[in-house]
C-alpha positions as CSV (number, residue, x, y, z in Angstrom):
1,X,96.1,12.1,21.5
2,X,98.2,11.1,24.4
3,X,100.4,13.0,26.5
4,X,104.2,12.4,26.7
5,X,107.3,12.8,28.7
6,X,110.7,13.4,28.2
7,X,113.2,11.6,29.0
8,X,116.1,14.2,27.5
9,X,114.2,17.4,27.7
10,X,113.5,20.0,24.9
11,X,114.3,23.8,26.9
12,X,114.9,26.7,24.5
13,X,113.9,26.9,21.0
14,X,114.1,29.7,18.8
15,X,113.1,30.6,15.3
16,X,109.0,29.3,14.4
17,X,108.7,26.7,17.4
18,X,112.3,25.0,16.3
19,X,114.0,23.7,19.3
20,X,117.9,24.5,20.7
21,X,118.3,21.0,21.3
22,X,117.3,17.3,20.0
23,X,114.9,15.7,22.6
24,X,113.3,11.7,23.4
25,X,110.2,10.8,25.2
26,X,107.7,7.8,26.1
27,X,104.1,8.1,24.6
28,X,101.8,8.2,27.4
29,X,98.6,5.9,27.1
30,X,96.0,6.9,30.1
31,X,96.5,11.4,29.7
32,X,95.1,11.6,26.7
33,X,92.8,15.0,25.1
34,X,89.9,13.8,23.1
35,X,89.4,16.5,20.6
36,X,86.7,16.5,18.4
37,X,86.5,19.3,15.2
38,X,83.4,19.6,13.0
39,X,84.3,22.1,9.2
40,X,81.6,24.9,8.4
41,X,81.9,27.0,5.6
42,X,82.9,30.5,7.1
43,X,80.7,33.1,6.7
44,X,81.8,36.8,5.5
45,X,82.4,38.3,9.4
46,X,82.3,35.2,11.3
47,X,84.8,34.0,13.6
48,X,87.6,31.3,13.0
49,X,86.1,29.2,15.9
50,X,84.5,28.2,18.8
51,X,85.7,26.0,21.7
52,X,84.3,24.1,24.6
53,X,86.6,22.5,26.8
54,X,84.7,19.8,29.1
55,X,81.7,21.2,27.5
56,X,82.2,24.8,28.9
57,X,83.2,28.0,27.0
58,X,86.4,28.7,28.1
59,X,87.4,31.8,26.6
60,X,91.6,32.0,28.2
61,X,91.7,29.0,26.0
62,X,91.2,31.0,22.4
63,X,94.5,33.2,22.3
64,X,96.1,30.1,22.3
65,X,94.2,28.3,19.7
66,X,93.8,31.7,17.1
67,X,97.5,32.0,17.4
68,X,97.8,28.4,16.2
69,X,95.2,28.2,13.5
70,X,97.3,31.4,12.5
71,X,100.2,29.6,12.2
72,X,99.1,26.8,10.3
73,X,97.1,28.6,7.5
74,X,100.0,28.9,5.2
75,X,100.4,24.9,5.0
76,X,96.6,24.7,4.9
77,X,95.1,27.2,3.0
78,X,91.7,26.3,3.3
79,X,91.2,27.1,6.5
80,X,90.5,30.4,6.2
81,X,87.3,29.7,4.3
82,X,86.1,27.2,7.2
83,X,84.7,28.0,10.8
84,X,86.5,25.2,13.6
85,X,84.0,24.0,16.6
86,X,86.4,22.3,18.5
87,X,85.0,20.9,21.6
88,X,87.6,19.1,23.8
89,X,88.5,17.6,27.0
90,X,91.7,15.5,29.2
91,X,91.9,12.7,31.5
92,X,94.3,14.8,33.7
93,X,94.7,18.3,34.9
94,X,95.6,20.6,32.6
95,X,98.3,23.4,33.1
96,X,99.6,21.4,36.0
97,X,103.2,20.5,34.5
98,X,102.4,16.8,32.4
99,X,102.4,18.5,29.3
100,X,98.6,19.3,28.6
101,X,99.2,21.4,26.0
102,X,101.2,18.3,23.9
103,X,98.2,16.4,23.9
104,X,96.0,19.2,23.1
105,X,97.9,20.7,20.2
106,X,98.5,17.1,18.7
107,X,95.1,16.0,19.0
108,X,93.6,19.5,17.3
109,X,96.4,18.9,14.7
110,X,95.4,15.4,13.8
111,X,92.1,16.6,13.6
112,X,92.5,19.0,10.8
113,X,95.0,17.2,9.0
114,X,92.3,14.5,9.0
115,X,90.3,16.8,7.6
116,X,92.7,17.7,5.0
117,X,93.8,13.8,3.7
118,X,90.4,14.5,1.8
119,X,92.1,16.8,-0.7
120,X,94.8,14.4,-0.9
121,X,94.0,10.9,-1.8
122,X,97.6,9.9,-2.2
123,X,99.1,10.5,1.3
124,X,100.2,7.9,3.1
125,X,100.0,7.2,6.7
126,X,103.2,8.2,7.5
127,X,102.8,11.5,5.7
128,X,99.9,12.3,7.3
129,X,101.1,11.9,10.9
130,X,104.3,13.8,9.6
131,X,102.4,16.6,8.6
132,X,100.4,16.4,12.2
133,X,103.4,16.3,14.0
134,X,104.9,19.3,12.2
135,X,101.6,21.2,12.6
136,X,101.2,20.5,16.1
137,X,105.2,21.9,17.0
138,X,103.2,25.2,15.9
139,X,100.7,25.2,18.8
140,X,103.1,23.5,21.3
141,X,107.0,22.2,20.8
142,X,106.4,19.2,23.1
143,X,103.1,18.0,20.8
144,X,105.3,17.0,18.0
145,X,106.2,14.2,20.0
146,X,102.6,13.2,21.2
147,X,101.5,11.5,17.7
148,X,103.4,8.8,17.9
149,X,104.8,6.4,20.5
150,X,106.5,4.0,22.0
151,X,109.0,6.6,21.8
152,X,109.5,10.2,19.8
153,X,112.4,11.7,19.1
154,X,112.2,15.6,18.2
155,X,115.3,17.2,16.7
156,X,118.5,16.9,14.9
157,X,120.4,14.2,16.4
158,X,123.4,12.1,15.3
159,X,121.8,9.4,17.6
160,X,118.9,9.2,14.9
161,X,119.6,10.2,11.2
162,X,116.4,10.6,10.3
163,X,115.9,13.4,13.5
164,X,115.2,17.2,12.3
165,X,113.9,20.4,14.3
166,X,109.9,20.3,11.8
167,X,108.5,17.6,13.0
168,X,109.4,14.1,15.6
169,X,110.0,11.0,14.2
170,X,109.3,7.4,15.7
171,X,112.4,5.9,14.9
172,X,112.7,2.3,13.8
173,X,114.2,1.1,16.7
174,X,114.4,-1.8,18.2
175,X,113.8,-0.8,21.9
176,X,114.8,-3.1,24.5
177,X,111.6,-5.2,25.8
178,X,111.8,-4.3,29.1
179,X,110.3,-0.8,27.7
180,X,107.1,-2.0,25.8
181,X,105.0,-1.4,29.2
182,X,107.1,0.4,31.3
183,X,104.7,2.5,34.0
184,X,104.6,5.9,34.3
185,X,102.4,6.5,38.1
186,X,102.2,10.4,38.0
187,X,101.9,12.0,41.5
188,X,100.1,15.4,41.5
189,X,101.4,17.5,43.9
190,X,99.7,20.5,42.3
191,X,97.4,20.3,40.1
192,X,97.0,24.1,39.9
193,X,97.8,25.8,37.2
194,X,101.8,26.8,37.2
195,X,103.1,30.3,38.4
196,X,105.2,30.3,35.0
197,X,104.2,29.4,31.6
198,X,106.5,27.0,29.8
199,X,106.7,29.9,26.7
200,X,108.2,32.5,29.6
201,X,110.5,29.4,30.4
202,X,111.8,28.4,26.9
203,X,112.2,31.9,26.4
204,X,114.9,32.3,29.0
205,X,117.3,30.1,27.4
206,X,118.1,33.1,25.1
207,X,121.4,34.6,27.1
208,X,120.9,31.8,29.7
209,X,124.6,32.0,31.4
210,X,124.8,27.6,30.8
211,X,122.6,27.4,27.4
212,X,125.7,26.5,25.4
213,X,126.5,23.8,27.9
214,X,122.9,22.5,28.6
215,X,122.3,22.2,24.6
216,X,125.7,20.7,24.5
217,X,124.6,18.1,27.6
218,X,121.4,17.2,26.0
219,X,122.9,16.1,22.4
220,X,125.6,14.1,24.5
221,X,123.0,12.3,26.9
222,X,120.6,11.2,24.0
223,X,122.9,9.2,21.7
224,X,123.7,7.8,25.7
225,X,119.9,7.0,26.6
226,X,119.3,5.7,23.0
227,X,122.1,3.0,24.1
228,X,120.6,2.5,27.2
229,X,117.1,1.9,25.8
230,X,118.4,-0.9,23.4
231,X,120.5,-2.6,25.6
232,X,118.1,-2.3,28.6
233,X,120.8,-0.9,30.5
234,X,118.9,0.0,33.7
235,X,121.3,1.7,35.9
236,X,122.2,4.3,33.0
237,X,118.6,5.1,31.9
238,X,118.0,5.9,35.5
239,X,120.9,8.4,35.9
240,X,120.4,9.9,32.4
241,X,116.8,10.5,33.5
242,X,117.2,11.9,37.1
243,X,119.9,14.3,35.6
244,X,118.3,15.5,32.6
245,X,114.9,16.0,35.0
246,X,117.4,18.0,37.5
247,X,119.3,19.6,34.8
248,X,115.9,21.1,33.8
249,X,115.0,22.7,37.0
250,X,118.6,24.0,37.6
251,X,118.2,25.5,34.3
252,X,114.8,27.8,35.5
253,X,116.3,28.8,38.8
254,X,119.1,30.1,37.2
255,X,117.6,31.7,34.9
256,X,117.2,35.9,34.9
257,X,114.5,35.8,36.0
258,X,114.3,32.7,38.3
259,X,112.1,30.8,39.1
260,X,111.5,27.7,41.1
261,X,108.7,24.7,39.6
262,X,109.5,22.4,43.1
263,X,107.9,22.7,45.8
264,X,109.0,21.0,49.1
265,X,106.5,18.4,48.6
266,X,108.6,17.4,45.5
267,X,112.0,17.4,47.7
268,X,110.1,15.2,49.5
269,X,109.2,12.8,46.9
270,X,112.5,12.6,45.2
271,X,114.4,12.0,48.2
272,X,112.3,9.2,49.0
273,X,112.4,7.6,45.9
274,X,116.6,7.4,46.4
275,X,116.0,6.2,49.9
276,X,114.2,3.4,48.3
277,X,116.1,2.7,45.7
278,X,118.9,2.6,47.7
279,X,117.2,-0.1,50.2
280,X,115.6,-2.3,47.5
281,X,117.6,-2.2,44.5
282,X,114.3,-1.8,42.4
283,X,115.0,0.3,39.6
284,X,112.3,3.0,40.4
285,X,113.4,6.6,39.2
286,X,111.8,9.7,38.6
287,X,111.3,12.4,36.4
288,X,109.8,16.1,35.9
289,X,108.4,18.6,33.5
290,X,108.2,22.4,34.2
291,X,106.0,21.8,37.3
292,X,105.9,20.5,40.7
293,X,104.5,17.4,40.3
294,X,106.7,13.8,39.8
295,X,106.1,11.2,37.2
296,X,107.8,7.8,38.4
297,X,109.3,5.6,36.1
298,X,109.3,1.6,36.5
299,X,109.5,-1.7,35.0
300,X,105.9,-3.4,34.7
301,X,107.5,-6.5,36.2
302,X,108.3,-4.7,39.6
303,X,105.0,-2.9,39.7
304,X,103.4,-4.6,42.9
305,X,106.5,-3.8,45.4
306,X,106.4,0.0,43.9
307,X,102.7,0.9,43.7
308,X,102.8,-0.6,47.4
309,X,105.8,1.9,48.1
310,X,103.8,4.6,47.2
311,X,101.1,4.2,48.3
312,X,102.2,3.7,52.1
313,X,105.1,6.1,52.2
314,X,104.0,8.4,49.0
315,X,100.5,9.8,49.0
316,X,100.9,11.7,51.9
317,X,102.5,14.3,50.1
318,X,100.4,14.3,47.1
319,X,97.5,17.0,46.7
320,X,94.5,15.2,48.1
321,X,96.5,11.9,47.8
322,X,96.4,12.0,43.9
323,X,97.7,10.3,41.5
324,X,97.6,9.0,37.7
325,X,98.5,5.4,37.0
326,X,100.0,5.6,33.4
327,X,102.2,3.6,30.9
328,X,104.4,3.6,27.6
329,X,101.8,3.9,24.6
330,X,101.8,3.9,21.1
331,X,100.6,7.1,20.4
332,X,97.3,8.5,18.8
333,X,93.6,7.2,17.7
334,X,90.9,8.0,15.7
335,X,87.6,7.2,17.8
């Protein structure tokens, strides 16, 4: 399952996993999690699971994961008479702000809802990624929208009618062209783990002294970037992007209490990427998740001028000159 990222972000939710506001993203296609979940009857005393992350135990992984399995046990019974080994692993950094835990949490889901079409022969396709993408919000809000691609949209919106808070829909859209392959190059300033956990972040939206206005913002700026994604208006996608990725980071430092994601290496990045833009008229923007690094947003048809931009006047302030070179993609697979 890939990764994805927002375009109008999801911050706050409330409830079981239900979000404060409607969200859109692009389907990543290169950070993907390759889970893979073998079913044993459980024994009287045994444990739910085991997992093995890049083939190593990795025990800070499991509170995560029981909680999850937890969660999903009333729409699946039958879980609790089966032991999980779930062995897993990522084509990026995890914890590192580009949304590990999306990928993760969809690709576990999809897993055991594959496991479960077996006890219902007459589920269609689209229920069963349905029912994935509504499991997967139980692990992690953002994996609801990592099923799927070219682009997800989780939560009610008047933009898209069939939008609700459960589970992300792919809408039948007809997307502007210019947005099959757009690239996604994601520069890795840190790829340490954060200082705060997306959950302590969400969570600070409750009393949050703008929450009314930012939930207010985000509703406004989708049915706006769902325009801008049909007609291919450039210019508009770019601002609605840079200020929804802003808006998210003005939202944690003021927060109580606050907290700051950037780190001067990111200044430095974003500031560059308006000095170019400025001097080349090459639509180039950026955006971020709760984290420090900066995923870079492009046309494929202006990719040479841009990945030579970056890598001259951008590596340098990348964490051992890393990055990910990425694009939109349509969502899941079944190896």
């Amino acid at each position: 399952a890939p990764s994805n990222i927002a375009l109008v972000k999801y911050w706050g939710k409330h409830g079981q996993q239900l979000p404060q506001n409607p969200s859109i993203s692009f389907t990543l296609s290169q950070c993907v999690t390759t889970t893979a979940v073998s079913f044993s009857p459980r024994q009287t005393g045994e444990t739910a699971f085991d997992f093995l992350f890049e083939q190593k135990k990795q025990p800070a992984f499991h509170p995560k994961i029981q909680q999850f399995l937890e969660r999903i046990t009333p729409y699946f019974p039958a879980l609790e008479g089966h032991r999980l080994s779930i062995s897993s692993q990522n084509s990026f950094p995890h914890s590192s702000g580009i949304a590990s835990s999306a990928s993760a949490m969809a690709a576990l889901a999809l897993c055991i809802v594959d496991f479960e079409k077996q006890f219902h022969p007459l589920w269609t396709e689209e229920a069963a990624l349905q029912k994935a993408s509504f499991l997967a919000r139980l692990g992690s809000g953002s994996a609801a929208r990592s099923i799927a691609g070219p682009l997800m949209v989780w939560g009610q919106s008047k933009a898209f009618p069939q939008s609700n808070d459960h589970y992300a829909i792919a809408p039948a859209v007809e997307w502007h062209p210019i947005f099959h392959d757009y690239q996604d190059t994601v520069l890795i300033v840190d790829k340490g783990q954060k200082k705060v956990s997306s959950t302590l972040g969400h969570g600070l939206m409750q009393g949050h002294p703008f929450a009314a206005q930012r939930f207010e913002q985000a509703h406004s700026h989708l049915e706006e970037i769902k325009a801008a994604l049909t007609t291919g208006d450039l210019e508009r996608f770019i601002d609605l992007t840079e200020a929804e990725a802003l808006t998210l980071h003005a939202m944690m430092m003021t927060s109580n209490p606050r907290f700051v994601l950037m780190q001067p290496n990111t200044l430095a990045l974003l500031q560059k990427v308006w000095d170019f833009r400025a001097q080349t008229d090459l639509p180039l923007c950026f955006t971020l998740d709760a984290g420090a690094n900066v995923h870079l947003l492009y046309p494929r048809q202006d990719r040479n001028p841009i990945m030579d931009f970056i890598q001259k006047e951008l590596l340098v302030h990348c964490q051992q000159g890393q990055y990910i070179e990425d694009q939109v993609g349509n969502g899941a697979k079944k190896n």
